[in-house]
VEXDREN-2710 file (C-alpha; in Angstrom, 1 decimal):
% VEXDREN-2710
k/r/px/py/pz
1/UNK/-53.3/9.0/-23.6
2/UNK/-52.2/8.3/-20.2
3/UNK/-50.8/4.6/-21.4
4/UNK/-48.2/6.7/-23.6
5/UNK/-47.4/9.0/-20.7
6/UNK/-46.1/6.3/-18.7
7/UNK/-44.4/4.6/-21.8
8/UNK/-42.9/8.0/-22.4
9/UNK/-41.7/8.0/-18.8
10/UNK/-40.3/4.6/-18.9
11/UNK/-38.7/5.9/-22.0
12/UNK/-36.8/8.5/-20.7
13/UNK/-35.9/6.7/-17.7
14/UNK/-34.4/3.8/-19.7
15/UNK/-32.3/6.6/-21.5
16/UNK/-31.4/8.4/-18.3
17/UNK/-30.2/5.5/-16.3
18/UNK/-28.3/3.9/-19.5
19/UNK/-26.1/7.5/-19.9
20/UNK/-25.3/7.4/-16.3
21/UNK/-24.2/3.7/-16.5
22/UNK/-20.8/4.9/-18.2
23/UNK/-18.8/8.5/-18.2
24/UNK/-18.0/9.0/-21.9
25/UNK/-15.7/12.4/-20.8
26/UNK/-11.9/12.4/-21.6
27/UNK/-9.4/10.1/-18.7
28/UNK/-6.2/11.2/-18.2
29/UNK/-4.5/8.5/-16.3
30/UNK/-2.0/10.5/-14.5
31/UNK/0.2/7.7/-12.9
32/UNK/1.3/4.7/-15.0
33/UNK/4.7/1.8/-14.9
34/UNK/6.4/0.8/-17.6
35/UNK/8.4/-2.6/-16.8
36/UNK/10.3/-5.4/-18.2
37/UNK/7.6/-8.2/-18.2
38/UNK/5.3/-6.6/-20.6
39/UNK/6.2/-5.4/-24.0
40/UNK/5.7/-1.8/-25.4
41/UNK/3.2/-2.7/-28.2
42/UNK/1.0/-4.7/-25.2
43/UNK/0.8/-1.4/-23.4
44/UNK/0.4/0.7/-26.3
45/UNK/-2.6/-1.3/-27.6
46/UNK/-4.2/-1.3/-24.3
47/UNK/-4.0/2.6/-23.9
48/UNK/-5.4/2.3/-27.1
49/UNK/-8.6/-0.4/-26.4
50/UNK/-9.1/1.7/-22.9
51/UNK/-10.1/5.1/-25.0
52/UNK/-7.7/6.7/-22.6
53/UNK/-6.9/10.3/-23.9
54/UNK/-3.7/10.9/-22.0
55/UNK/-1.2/8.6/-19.8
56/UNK/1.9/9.5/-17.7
57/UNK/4.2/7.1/-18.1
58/UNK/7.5/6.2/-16.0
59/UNK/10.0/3.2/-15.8
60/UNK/10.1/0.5/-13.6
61/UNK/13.8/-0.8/-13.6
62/UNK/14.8/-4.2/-15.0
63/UNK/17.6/-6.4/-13.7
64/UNK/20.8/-6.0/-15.1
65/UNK/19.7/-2.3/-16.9
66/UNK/21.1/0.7/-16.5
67/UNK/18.9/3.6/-15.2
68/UNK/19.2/5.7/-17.8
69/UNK/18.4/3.1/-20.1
70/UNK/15.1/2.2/-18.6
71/UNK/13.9/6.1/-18.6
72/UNK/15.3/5.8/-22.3
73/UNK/12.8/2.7/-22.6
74/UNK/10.1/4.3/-20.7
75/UNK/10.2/7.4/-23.0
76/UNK/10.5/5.4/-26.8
77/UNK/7.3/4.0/-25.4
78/UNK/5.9/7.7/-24.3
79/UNK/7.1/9.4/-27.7
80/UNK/5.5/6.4/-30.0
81/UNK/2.2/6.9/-28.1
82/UNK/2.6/10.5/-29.5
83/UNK/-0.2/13.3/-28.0
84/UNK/-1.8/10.2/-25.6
85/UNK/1.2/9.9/-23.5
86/UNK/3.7/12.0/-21.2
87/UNK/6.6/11.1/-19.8
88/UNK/7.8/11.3/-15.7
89/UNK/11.4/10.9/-14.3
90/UNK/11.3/7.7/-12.2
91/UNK/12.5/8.2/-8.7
92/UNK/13.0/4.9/-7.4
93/UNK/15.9/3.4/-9.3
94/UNK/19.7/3.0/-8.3
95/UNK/18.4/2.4/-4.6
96/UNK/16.2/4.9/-3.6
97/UNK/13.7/2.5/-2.9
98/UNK/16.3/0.4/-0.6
99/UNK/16.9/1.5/3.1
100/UNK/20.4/2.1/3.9
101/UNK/21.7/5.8/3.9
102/UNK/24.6/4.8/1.1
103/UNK/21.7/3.7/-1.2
104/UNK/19.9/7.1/-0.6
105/UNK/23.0/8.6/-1.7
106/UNK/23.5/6.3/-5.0
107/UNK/19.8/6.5/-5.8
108/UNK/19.8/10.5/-5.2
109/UNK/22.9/11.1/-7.6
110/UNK/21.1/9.0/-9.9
111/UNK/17.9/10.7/-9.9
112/UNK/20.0/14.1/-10.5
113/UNK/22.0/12.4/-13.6
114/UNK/18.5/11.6/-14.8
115/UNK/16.9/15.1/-14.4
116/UNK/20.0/16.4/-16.1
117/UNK/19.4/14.2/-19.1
118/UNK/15.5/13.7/-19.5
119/UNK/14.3/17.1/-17.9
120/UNK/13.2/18.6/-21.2
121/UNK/11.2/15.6/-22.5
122/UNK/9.3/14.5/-19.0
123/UNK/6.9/16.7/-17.7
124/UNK/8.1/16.2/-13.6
125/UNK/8.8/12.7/-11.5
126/UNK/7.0/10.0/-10.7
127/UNK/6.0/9.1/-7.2
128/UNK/9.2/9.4/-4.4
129/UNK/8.6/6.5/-1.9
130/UNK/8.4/7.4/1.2
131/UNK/7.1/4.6/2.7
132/UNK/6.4/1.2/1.4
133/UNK/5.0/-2.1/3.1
134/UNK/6.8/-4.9/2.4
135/UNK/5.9/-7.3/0.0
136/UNK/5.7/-11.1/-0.6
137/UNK/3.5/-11.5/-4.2
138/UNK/4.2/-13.1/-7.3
139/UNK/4.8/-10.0/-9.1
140/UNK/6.9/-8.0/-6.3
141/UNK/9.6/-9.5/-3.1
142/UNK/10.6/-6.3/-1.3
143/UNK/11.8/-5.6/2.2
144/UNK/10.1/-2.5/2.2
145/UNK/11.1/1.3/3.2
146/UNK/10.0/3.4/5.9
147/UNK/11.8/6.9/5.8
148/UNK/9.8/10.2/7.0
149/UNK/9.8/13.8/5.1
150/UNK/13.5/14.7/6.4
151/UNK/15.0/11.8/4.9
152/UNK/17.9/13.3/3.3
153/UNK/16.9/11.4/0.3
154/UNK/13.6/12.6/0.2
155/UNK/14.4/15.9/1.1
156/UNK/16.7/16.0/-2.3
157/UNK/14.3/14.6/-4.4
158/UNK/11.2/17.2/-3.2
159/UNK/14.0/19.8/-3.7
160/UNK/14.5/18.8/-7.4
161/UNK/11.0/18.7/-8.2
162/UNK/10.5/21.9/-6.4
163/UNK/13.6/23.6/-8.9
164/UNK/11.7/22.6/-11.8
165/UNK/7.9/23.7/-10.9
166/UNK/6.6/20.2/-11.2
167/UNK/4.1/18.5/-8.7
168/UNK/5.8/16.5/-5.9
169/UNK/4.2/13.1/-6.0
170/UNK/4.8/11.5/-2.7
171/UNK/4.4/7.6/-1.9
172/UNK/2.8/7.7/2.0
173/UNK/1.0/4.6/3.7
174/UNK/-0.4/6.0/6.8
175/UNK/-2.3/3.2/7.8
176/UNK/0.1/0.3/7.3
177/UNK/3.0/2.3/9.3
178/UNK/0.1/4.2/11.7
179/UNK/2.4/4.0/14.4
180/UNK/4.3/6.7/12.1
181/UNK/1.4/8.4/10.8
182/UNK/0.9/11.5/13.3
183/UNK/4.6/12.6/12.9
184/UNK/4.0/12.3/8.9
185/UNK/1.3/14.6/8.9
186/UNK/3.0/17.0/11.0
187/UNK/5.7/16.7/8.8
188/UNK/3.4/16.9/5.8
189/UNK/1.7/20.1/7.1
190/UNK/5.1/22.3/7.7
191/UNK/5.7/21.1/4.2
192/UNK/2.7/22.3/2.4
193/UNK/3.1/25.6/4.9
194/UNK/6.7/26.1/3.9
195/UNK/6.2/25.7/0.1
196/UNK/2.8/27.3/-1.0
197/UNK/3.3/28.0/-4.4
198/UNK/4.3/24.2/-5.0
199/UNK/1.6/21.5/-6.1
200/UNK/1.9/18.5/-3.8
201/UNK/0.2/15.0/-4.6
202/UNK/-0.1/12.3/-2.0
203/UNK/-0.4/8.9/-4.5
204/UNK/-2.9/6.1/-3.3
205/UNK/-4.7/8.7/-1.1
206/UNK/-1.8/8.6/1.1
207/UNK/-4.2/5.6/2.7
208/UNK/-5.4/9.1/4.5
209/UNK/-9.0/8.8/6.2
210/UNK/-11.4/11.2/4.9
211/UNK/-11.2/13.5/7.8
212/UNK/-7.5/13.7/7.6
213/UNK/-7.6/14.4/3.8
214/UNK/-10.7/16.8/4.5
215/UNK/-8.2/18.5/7.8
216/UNK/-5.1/18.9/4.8
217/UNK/-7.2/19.8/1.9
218/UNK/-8.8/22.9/4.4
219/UNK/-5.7/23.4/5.7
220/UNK/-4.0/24.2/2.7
221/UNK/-4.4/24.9/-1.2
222/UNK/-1.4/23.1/-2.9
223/UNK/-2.2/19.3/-1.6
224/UNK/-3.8/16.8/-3.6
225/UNK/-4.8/13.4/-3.4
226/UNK/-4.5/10.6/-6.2
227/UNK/-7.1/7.7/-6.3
228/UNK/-4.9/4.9/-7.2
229/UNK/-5.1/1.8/-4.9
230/UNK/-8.5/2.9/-4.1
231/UNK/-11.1/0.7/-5.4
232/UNK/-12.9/-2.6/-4.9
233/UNK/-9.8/-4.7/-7.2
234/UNK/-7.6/-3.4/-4.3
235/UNK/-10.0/-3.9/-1.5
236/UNK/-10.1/-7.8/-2.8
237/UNK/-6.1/-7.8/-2.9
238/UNK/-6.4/-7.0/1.0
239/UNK/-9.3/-9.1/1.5
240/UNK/-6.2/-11.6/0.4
241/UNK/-3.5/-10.3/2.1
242/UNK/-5.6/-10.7/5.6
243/UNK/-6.7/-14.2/5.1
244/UNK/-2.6/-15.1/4.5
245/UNK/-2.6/-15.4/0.9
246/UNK/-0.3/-12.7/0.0
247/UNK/2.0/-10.2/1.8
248/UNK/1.3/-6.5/1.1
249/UNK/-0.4/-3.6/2.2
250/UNK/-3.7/-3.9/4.0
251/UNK/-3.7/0.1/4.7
252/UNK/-5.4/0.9/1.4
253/UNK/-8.6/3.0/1.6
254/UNK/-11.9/1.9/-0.9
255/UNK/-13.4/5.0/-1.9
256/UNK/-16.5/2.9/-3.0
257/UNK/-19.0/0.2/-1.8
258/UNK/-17.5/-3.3/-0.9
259/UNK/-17.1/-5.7/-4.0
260/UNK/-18.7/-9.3/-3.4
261/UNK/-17.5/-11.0/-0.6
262/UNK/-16.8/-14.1/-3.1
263/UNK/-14.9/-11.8/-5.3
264/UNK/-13.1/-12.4/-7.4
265/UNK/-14.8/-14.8/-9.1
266/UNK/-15.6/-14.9/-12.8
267/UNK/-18.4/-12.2/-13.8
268/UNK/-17.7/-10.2/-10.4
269/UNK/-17.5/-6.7/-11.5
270/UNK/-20.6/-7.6/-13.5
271/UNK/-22.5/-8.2/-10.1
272/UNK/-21.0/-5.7/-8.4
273/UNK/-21.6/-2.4/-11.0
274/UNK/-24.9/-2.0/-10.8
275/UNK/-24.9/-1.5/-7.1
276/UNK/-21.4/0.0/-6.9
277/UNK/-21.8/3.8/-5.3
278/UNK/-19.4/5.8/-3.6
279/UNK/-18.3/5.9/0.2
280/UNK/-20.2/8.9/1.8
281/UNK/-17.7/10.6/3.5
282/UNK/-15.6/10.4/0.3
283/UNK/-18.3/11.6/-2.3
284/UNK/-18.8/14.3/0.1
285/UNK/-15.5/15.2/0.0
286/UNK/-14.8/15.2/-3.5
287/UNK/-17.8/16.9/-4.4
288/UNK/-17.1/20.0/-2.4
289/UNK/-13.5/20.0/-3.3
290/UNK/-13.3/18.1/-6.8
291/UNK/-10.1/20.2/-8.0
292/UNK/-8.5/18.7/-5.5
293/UNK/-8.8/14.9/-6.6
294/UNK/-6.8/13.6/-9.7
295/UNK/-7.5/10.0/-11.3
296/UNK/-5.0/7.4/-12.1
297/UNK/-5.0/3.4/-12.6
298/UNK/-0.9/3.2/-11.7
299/UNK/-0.6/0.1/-13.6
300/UNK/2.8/-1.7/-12.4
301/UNK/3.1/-5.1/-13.3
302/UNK/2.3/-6.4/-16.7
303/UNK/-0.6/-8.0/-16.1
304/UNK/-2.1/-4.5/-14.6
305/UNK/-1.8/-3.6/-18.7
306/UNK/-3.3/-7.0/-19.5
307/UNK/-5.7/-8.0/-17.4
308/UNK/-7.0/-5.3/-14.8
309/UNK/-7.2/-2.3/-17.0
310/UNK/-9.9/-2.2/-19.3
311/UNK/-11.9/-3.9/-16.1
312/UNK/-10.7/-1.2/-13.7
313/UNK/-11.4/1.5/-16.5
314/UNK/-15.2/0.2/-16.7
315/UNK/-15.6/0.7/-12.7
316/UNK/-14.1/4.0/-12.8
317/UNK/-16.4/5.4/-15.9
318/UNK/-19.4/3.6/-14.0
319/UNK/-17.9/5.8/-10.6
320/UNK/-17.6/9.1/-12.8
321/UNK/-21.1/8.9/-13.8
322/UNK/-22.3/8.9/-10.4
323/UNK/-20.7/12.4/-9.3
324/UNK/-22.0/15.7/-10.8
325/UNK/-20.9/16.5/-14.5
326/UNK/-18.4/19.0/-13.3
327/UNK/-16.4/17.1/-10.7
328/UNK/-16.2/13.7/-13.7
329/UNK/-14.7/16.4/-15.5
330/UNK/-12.4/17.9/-13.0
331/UNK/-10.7/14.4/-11.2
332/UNK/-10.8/12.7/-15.1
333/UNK/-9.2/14.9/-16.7
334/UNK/-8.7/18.7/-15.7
335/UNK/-7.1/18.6/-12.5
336/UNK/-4.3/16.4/-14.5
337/UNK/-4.3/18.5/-17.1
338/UNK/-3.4/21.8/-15.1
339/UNK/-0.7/20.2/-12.7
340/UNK/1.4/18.7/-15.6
341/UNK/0.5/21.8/-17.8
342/UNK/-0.8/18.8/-20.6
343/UNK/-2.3/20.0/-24.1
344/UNK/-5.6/17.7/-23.8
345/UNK/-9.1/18.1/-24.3
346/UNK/-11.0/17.8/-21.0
347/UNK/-14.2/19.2/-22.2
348/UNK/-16.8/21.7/-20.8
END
C-alpha cells in the first residue's frame, strides 16, 4: 500500500512538472519586421510552425522601394495570413530613422502620406525610434539616432498616433545613451501626465531597470513595457558585442537567468531550459502588475524568421509556465489583445 502511494506521488509529480515545462495558452506576438531578405511564404510558414495565434506585422524598407510600396508588401503578407496577423504603419522609413532635421521632415510627411493611405487596414504604428545605438553586424550598418521626446519628429509621430487612439510604441535605450536617460524619463513622465487616456508602450523594455519600470508603472496607468530584446539570445548577442565581435547595443536588460557562458553552442537552449527562471526583481514586478507587460519576439532580419523563432518561442513558453496562470495569460495574449482592440482568443 504505501509502495503505490509513493508511485502515485511520483506519478503526479512527473505530470505536474511535464505541464509546467511548456505554456500551451494563445501568443500574440505583438511586434514583428517584414524585410527584403526573406520571402513572405518563409515567414508565413514559420508563424505557422510557431502555433502563434496572432502577429503584428510591419515593413522594413528595401533599397530602391518606395515607402508605400513596402507597407503595400508588408500588408499582402498581413492579409494572406488572414485572422493570425495584423498589420502596423511603419515609422522609420523615408528618414525618420536618419539624424538630420531635413530627414525628420521627409520621413514625417511620409509617415502622414502613409497613415492617409493604410489607416483603415493597420491597427496603429510600429515602434518610432527614438533612440538607437549604432550598429556594425552583418545584418544591419547604421550610424545610429539619438533624439529626445521633443524632437519635432517625434513629437509628430506621437501626435498621429494619439489622433487615431492607437498605442504609441516608442524605441528608448536608456542604458546605451544613460548619459541621456534622466532627461528621457522626465520627459517620459510629463508625457504619460499630459496624455492619460492614451496607451503608451516602451519596446525592448526601454532597457529600463526594474525600479524605474516599477517608479513609471506606479506612477501612471497608460505605460507599458514590451519584452522584446529581453532574453538570454540577446544577452549572448551582448556577451558578443563586449568581447569586440560585433557593434550594437550592450544596454539590453535579461529578464531571466544567464544562458551558458559557452553559449551559443550547439544544444544550448537545451542546457539552459531546465534551469532557466526568471530575474527576481522582474518576476516580482510582472506578477503584481501583469496587465502591464505585453509579449513580442520583434523578428527583424530574416534569419530572426528562420532561425531564432521557433527557438526563442520554446524559451518563452518554458518562461510563461513559470508565472501564475493568469499573468501567462495576460502578457501572452490579453494585454495585446486589448491595446490593438484584436479579435483573438486569449482564453480564461
Amino acid at each position: 500500500m504505501a509502495r503505490n502511494l509513493v508511485v502515485a506521488a511520483l506519478i503526479v509529480f512527473v505530470l505536474t512538472n511535464t505541464a509546467k515545462a511548456q505554456y500551451g495558452g494563445p501568443i500574440i506576438d505583438a511586434h514583428s519586421q517584414f524585410g527584403c531578405e526573406i520571402s513572405a511564404s518563409k515567414i508565413r510558414q514559420a508563424i505557422y510552425s510557431g502555433g502563434v495565434a496572432h502577429t503584428l506585422l510591419s515593413a522594413r524598407g528595401c533599397h530602391g522601394e518606395d515607402a508605400l510600396e513596402s507597407h503595400r508588401r508588408a500588408l499582402k503578407l498581413v492579409q494572406s495570413l488572414q485572422d493570425r496577423a495584423s498589420f502596423l504603419i511603419s515609422t522609420k522609413l523615408v528618414g525618420m530613422g536618419k539624424t538630420g532635421a531635413e530627414f525628420g521632415k521627409r520621413g514625417l510627411s511620409e509617415l502622414t502620406r502613409a497613415n492617409k493611405k493604410f489607416s483603415d487596414q493597420s491597427v496603429g504604428f510600429a515602434e518610432i525610434l527614438v533612440q538607437h545605438a549604432p550598429h556594425d553586424t552583418n545584418q544591419l550598418r547604421y550610424d545610429g539616432i539619438s533624439l529626445d521626446l521633443k524632437s519635432d519628429r517625434i513629437v509628430g509621430a506621437i501626435d498621429l498616433a494619439i489622433d487615431r487612439q492607437v498605442p504609441v510604441i516608442l524605441h528608448l535605450e536608456l542604458d546605451d545613451y544613460e548619459k541621456h536617460a534622466a532627461k528621457i524619463l522626465d520627459q517620459l513622465h510629463r508625457l504619460l501626465s499630459q496624455n492619460p487616456g492614451r496607451d503608451f508602450v516602451l519596446i525592448h523594455l526601454a532597457q529600463a531597470t526594474p525600479s524605474e519600470a516599477e517608479n513609471l508603472i506606479e506612477k501612471h496607468e497608460n505605460i507599458h513595457f514590451m519584452t522584446t530584446s529581453a532574453d538570454a539570445f540577446t544577452s549572448i548577442a551582448v556577451v558578443q558585442t563586449r568581447r569586440g565581435k560585433r557593434k550594437s547595443q550592450v544596454g539590453w536588460a535579461n529578464l531571466f537567468s544567464d544562458p551558458p557562458k559557452a553559449a551559443p553552442y550547439k544544444g544550448w537552449l537545451t542546457d539552459y531550459l531546465p534551469t532557466m527562471r526568471w530575474d527576481d526583481d522582474w518576476k516580482r514586478l510582472i506578477e503584481t502588475h501583469p496587465e502591464r507587460f505585453v509579449f513580442a519576439i520583434e523578428n527583424v532580419f530574416g534569419q530572426h524568421w528562420t532561425k531564432r523563432y521557433l527557438p526563442n518561442l520554446k524559451l518563452w513558453r518554458k518562461a510563461f509556465s513559470l508565472l501564475p496562470r493568469d499573468a501567462a495569460r495576460m502578457v501572452a495574449c490579453a494585454n495585446a489583445k486589448r491595446l490593438w482592440k484584436l479579435e483573438v482568443a486569449c482564453g480564461v
